[in-house]
SETOR-619391 format. One record per residue (C-alpha): residue number from 1; chain; x, y, z. Coordinates in nm, 3 decimals. Layout:
// SETOR-619391
 resi chain       x       y       z
  NUM     A       X       Y       Z
...
***
This chain:
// SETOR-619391
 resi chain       x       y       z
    1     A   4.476   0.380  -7.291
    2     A   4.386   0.143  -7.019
    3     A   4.632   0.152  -6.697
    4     A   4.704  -0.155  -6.609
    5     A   4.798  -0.337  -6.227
    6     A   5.147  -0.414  -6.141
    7     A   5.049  -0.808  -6.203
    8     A   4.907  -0.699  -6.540
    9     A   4.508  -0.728  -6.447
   10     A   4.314  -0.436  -6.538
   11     A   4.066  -0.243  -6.279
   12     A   3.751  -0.356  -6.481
   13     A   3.840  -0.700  -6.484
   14     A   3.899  -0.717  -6.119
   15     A   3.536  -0.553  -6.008
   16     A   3.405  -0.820  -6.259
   17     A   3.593  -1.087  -6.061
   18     A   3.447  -0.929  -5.707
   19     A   3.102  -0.897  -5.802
   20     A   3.124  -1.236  -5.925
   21     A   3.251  -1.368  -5.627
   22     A   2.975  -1.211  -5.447
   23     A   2.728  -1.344  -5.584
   24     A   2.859  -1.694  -5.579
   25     A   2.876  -1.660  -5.215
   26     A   2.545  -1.479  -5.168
   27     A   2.379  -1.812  -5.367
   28     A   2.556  -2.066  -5.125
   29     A   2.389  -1.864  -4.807
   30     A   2.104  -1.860  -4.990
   31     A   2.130  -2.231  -5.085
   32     A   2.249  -2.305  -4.706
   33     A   1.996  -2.084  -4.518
   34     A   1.718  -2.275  -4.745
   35     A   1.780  -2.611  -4.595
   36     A   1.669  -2.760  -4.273
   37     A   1.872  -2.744  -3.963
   38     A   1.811  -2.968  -3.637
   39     A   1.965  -2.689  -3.366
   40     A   1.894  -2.582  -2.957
   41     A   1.799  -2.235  -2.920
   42     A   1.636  -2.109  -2.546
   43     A   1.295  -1.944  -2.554
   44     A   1.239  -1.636  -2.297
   45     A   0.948  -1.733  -2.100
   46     A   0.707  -1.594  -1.871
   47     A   0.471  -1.701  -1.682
   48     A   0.109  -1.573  -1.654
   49     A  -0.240  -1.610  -1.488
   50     A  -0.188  -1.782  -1.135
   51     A  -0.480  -2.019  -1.029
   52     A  -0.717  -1.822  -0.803
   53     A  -0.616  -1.764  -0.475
   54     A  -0.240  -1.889  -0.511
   55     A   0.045  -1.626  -0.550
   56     A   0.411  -1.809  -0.703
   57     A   0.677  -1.768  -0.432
   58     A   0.939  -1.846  -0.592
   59     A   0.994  -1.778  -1.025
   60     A   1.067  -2.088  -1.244
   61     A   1.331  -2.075  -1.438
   62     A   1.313  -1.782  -1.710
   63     A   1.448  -1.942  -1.998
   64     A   1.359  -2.276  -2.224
   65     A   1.656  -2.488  -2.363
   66     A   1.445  -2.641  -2.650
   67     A   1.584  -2.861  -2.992
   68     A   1.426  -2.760  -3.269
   69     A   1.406  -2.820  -3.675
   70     A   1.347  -2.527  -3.897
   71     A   1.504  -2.364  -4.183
   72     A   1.839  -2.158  -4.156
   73     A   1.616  -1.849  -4.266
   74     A   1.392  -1.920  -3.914
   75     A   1.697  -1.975  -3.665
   76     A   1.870  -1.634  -3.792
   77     A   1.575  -1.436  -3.757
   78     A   1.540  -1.594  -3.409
   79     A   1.935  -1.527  -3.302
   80     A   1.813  -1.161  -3.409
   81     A   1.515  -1.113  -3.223
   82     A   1.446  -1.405  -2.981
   83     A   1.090  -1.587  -2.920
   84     A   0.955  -1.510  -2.574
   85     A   0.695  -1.785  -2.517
   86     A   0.394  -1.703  -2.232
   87     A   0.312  -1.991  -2.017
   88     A  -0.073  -2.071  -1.891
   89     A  -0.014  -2.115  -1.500
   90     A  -0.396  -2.151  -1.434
   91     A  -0.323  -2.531  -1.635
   92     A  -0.138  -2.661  -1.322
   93     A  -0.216  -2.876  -1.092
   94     A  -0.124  -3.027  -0.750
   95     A  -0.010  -3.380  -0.662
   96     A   0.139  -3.413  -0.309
   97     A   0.157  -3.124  -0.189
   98     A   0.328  -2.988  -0.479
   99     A   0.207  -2.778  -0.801
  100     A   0.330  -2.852  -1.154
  101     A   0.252  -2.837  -1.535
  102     A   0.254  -3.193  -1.681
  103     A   0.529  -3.202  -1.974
  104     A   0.290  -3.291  -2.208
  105     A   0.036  -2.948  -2.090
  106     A   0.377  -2.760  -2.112
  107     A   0.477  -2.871  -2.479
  108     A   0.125  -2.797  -2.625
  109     A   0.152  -2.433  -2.474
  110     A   0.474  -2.399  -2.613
  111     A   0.437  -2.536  -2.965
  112     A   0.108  -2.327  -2.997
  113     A   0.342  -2.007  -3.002
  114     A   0.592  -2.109  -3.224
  115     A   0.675  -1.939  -3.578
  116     A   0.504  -2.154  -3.891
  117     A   0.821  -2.353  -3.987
  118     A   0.950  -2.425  -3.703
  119     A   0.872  -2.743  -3.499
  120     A   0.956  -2.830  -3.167
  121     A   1.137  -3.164  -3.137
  122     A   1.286  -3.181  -2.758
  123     A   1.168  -2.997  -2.432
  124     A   1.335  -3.077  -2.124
  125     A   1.194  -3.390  -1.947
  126     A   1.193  -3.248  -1.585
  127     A   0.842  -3.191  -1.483
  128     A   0.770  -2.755  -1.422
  129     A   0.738  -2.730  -1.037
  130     A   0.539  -2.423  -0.934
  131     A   0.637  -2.239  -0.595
  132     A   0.270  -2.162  -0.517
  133     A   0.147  -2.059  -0.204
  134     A  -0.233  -2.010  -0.098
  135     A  -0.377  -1.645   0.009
  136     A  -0.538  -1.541   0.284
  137     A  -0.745  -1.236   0.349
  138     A  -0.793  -1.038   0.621
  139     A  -0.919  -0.597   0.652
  140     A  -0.683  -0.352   0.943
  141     A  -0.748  -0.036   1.060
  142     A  -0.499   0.302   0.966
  143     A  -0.290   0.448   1.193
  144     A  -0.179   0.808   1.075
  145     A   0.131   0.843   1.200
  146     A   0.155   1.206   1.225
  147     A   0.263   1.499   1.455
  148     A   0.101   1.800   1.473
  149     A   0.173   2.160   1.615
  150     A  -0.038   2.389   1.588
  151     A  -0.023   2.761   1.591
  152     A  -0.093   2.924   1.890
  153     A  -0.444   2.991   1.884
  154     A  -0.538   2.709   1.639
  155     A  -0.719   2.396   1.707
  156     A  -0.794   2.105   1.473
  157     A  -1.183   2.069   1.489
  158     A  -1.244   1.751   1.572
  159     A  -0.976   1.455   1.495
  160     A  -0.765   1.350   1.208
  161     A  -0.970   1.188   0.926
  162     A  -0.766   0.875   0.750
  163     A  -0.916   0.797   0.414
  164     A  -0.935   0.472   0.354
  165     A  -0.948   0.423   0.739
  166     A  -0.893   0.024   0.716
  167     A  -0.718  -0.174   0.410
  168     A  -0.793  -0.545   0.261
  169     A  -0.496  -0.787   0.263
  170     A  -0.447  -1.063   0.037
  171     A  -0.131  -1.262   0.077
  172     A   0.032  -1.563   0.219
  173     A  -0.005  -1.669   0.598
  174     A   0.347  -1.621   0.729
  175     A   0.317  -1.182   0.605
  176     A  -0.038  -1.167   0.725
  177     A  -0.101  -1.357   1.006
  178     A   0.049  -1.125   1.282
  179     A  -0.051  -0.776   1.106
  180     A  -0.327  -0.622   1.330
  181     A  -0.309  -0.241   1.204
  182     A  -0.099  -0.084   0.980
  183     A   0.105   0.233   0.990
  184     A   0.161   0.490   0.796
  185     A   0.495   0.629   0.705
  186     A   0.618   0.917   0.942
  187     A   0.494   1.289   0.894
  188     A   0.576   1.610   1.099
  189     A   0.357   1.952   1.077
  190     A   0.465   2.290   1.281
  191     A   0.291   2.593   1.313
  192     A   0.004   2.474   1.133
  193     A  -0.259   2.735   1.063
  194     A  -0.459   2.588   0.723
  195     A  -0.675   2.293   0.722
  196     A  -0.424   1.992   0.675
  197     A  -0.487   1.739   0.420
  198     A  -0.166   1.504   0.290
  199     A  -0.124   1.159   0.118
  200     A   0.063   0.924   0.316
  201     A   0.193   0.584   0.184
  202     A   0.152   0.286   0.402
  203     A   0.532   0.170   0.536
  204     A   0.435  -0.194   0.516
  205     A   0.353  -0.170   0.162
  206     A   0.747  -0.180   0.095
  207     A   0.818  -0.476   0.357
  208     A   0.518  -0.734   0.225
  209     A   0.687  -0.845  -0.093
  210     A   0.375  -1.087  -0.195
  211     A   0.084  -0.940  -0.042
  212     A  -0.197  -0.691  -0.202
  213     A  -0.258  -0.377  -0.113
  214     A  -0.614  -0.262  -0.142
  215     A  -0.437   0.046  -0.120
  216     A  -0.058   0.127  -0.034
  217     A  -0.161   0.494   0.050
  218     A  -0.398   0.663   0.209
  219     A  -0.495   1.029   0.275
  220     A  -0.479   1.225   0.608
  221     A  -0.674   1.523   0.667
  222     A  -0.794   1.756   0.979
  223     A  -0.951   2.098   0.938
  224     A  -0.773   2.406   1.158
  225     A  -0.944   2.651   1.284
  226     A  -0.857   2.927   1.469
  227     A  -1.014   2.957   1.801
  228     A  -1.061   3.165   2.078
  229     A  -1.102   3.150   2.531
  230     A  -1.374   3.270   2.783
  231     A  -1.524   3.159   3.095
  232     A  -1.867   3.089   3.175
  233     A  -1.974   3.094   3.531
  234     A  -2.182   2.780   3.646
  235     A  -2.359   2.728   3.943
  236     A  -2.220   2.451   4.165
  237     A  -2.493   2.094   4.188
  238     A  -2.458   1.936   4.511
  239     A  -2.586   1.535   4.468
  240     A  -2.629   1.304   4.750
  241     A  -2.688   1.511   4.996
  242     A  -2.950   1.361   5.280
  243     A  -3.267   1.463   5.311
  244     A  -3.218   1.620   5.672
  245     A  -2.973   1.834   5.534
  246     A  -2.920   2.164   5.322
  247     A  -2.538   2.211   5.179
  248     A  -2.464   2.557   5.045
  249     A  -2.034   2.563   4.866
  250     A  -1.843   2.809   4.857
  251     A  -1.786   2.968   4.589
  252     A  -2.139   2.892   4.469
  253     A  -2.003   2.921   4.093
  254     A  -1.739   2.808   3.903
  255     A  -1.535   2.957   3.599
  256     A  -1.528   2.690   3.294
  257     A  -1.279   2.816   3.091
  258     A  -1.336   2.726   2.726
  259     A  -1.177   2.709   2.405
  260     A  -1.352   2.700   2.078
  261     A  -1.472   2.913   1.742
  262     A  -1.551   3.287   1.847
  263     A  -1.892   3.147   1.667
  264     A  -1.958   2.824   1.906
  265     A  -1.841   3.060   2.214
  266     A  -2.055   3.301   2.147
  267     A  -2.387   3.080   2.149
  268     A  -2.318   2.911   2.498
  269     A  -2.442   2.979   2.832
  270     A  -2.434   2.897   3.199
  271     A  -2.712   2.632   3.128
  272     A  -2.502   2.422   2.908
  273     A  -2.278   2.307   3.171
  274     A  -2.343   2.104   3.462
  275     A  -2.044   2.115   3.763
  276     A  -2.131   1.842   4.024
  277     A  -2.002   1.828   4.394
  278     A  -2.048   1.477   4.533
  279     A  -2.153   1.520   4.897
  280     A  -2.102   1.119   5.015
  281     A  -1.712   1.181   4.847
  282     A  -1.530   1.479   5.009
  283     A  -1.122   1.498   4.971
  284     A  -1.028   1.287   5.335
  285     A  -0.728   1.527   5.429
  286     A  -0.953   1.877   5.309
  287     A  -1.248   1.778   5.328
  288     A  -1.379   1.981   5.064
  289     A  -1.614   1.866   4.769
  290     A  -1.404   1.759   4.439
  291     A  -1.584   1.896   4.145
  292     A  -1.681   1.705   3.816
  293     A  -1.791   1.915   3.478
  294     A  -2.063   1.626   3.404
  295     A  -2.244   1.822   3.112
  296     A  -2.095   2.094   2.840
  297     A  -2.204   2.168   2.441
  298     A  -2.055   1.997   2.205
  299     A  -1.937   2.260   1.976
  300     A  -1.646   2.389   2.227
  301     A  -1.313   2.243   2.153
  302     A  -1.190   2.233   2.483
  303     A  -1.292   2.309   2.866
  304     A  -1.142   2.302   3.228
  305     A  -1.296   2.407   3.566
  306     A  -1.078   2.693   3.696
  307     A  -1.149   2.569   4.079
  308     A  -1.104   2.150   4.122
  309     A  -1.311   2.159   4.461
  310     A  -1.485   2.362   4.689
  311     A  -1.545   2.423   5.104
  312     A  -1.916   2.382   5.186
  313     A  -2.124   2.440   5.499
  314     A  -2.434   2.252   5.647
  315     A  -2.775   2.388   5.763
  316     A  -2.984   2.170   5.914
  317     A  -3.345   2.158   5.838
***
């Protein structure tokens, strides 16, 4: 026997009743979502391919208020998953002093991106102003700002190598015009004893919000080597010396210490080095000769004269 509900319906009847009503209010969405609806929905936009050699400043606004007409079918699917349209900068143009997109530019853009079904019947009268500003261009050296300490007994062989040593600019006047070099960002080394080599990023990169970076780092490198000392004994040049006279110094050599590769030190000799005393320039209050190392190889890192001057004596010819 059936059970029967306190108000004398029976289960069946009332899932009948339900399903019913279901389906009666499934056909009038149906039936409502089928006709044609006049509403204002916003499009997402954004904004693409500048003219040449402008950058935009400023953003226009990033949404659309539009009035459209499309089914009720079209504007739920859109309240689900909004239209983003994508607007065609490289159409504007420039009318004193100013940049815009005529209305009429701006509607075909917009309508050519809309869903089948839909069609666009208002856009906002107000004329698209453009915040653009013309580029300049203009190529800076590197500076690698980096400190170095070295081991003891380690040299960097030759002088720190920045790679790209200069970068392009392109960007308005006002971040540009004043930049004459550009530094890195900051960078310690202690007791370095391997070759060095380190990307650095460039700390104006950060600071120029619309200027290009041919590159916004750059890489910093320096070979170490490990060197070693010795002195080379060179004989003392006398110049300008008159012709009545013969000058003999003492001491008639002088230790050049030098620092280098035990390769490099082991290939020189006295003959690479030229010390010059300057006869017509002694020291007023010693009166010796002030020496000068005019000549020395290139392959030694470093070099000093152990004696700055020397006492002479004059022999008449």
């Amino acid at each position: 026997m059936i059970k029967k509900l306190k108000s004398g319906i029976t289960q069946p009847k009332v899932r009948t009743f339900l399903l019913f009503l279901c389906l009666a209010v499934a056909a009038w969405l149906i039936s409502k979502l089928s006709e044609t609806y006049t509403h204002e929905i916003a499009f997402r936009v954004a904004y693409q391919q500048p003219p040449d050699s402008l950058i935009l400043m400023e953003q226009p606004p990033a949404t659309l208020p539009v009035r459209v007409r499309a089914s009720g079918f079209k504007l739920m699917a859109y309240q689900v998953s909004p239209k983003e349209v994508y607007i065609d900068m490289a159409a504007s143009r420039r009318a004193s002093g100013r940049y815009f997109i005529d209305p009429g530019v701006f509607r075909s853009q917009v309508e050519r991106q809309m869903d089948n079904g839909m069609a666009l019947l208002e856009l906002p009268s107000d004329t698209v102003y453009l915040d653009f500003q013309r580029l300049q261009s203009r190529t800076v050296p590197v500076v690698a700002d980096i400190e170095v300490e070295l081991a003891q007994n380690y040299m960097i062989q030759g002088s720190l190598q920045v790679n790209p040593p200069r970068i392009h600019l392109l960007g308005p006047p006002e971040e540009i015009d004043t930049i004459r070099e550009l530094r890195t960002l900051p960078a310690r080394f202690t007791d370095v004893r391997d070759t060095i080599r380190t990307k650095l990023a460039l700390g104006a990169a950060s600071r120029l919000k619309y200027t290009q970076f041919s590159a916004t780092e750059v890489v910093v490198s320096a070979p170490v080597l490990r060197f070693s000392e010795t002195v080379v004994d060179v004989p003392v040049r006398v110049v300008n010396i008159p012709e009545s006279l013969d000058i003999r110094t003492f001491p008639t050599t002088i230790g050049v210490l030098c620092r280098g590769t035990v390769e490099a030190l082991k290939a020189i000799t006295p003959a690479d080095f030229t010390i010059v005393a300057d006869y017509a320039r002694p020291d007023p209050e010693t009166g010796r000769l002030p020496l000068s190392l005019e000549r020395e190889p290139a392959g030694v890192y470093e070099t000093s004269l152990l004696e700055t001057s020397v006492e002479f004596i004059i022999r008449r010819e």
